[in-house]
N, C-alpha and C positions, 0 to 999 in steps of 0.2 A: 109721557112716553118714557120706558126705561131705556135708557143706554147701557147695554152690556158691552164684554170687552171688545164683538168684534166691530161695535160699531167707535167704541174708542181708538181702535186701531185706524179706521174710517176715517174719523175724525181726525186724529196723528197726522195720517197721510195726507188728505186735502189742506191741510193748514200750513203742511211743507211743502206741498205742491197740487195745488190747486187745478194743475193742467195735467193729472194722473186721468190715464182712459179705463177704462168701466175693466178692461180686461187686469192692467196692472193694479187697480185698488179690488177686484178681487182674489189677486195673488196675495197681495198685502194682509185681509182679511182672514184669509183661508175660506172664501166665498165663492159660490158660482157667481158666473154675472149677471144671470136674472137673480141672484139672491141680493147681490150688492145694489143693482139697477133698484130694486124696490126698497131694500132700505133707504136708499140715497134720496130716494121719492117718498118717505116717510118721514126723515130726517127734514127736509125741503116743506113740507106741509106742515110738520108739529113748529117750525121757525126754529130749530135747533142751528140749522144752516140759512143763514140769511142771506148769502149772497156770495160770489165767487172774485175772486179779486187779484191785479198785479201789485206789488209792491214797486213804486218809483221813486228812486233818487230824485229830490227835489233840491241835491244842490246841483246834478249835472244837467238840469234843468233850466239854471239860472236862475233860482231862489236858495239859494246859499243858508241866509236869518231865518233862522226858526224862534218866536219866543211863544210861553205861556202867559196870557194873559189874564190878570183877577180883575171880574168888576164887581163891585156892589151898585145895586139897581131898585132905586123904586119901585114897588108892585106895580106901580101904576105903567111904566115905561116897558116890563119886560117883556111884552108879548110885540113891544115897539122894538127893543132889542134884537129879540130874536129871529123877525123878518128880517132887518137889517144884516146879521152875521150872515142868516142865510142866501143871503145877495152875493154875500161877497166872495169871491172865488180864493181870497189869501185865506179865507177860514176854512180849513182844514177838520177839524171838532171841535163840538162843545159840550160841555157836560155840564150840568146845574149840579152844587155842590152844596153842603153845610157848610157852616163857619161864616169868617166873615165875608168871603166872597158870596155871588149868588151866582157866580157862573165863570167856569174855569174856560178858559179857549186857545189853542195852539192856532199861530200864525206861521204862512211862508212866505217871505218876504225877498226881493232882491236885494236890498239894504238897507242902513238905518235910515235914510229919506223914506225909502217906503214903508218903513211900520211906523217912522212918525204919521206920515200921511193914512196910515191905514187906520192909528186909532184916534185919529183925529177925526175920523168919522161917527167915531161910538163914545168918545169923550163927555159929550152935552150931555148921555143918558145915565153916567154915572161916575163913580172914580174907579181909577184903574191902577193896577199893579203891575208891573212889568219885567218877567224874568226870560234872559237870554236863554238859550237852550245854548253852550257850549260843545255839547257832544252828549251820545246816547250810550255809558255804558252797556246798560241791560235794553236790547230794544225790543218792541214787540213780539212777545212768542206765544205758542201755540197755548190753548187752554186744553188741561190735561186734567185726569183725574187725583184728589190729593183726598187723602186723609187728615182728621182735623186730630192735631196733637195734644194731648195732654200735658202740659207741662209742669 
């Protein structure tokens, strides 16, 4: 599917606000709204758009601890692994990575008792790494179009 610019503009828009009605993302656009309605239904079927979503503070939540966690995992174990993460409601994401990790995972935790207890669950299946999340200078933002630089 190509993406031309009004569906980056589309895209722009639902990524800052997800909760835009068919009328203002084709203000946005400079679309009608059965023009938008069917892009948005094409975007939705090519999986460009996978899914619509709120963004939650998870420390006014009462999970305050965020860390990324590194394991390295025997072949053998990871598909044991990864039922397990996906059990578990403090797992947030996981990505399978290179290097020496075999799988990168953000946790939310209420405190340090709980992410002891959390990876103490996934411990047996490998070794693990463990970095605080501090704070989120750059946090999640929108996927926009870029140009690959020359340098």
């Amino acid at each position: 599917m190509e993406i031309d610019g009004k569906a980056w503009k589309m895209l722009a828009a639902l990524q800052a606000n997800a909760r835009l009605s068919l009328t203002e993302l084709a203000q946005v656009a400079g679309l009608s709204v059965p023009a938008v309605s069917e892009r948005l239904r094409r975007l939705e079927e090519a999986g460009v758009i996978r899914g619509y979503r709120a963004e939650v503070a998870a420390d006014k939540l009462g999970y305050p601890l965020q860390a990324l966690i590194g394991i390295t995992v025997p072949q053998p174990y990871k598909a044991t692994l990864l039922a397990l993460l996906d059990e578990m409601p403090e797992v947030l994401e996981c990505h399978h990575v290179t290097g020496q990790d075999s799988y990168v995972f953000r946790l939310a935790c209420r405190d340090v008792a709980h992410l002891e207890a959390t990876l103490a669950r996934v411990n047996h299946l490998g070794e693990t790494r463990t970095a605080l999340i501090l704070s989120t200078p750059i946090p999640i933002r929108p996927l926009q179009p870029f140009a690959l630089r020359a340098d």
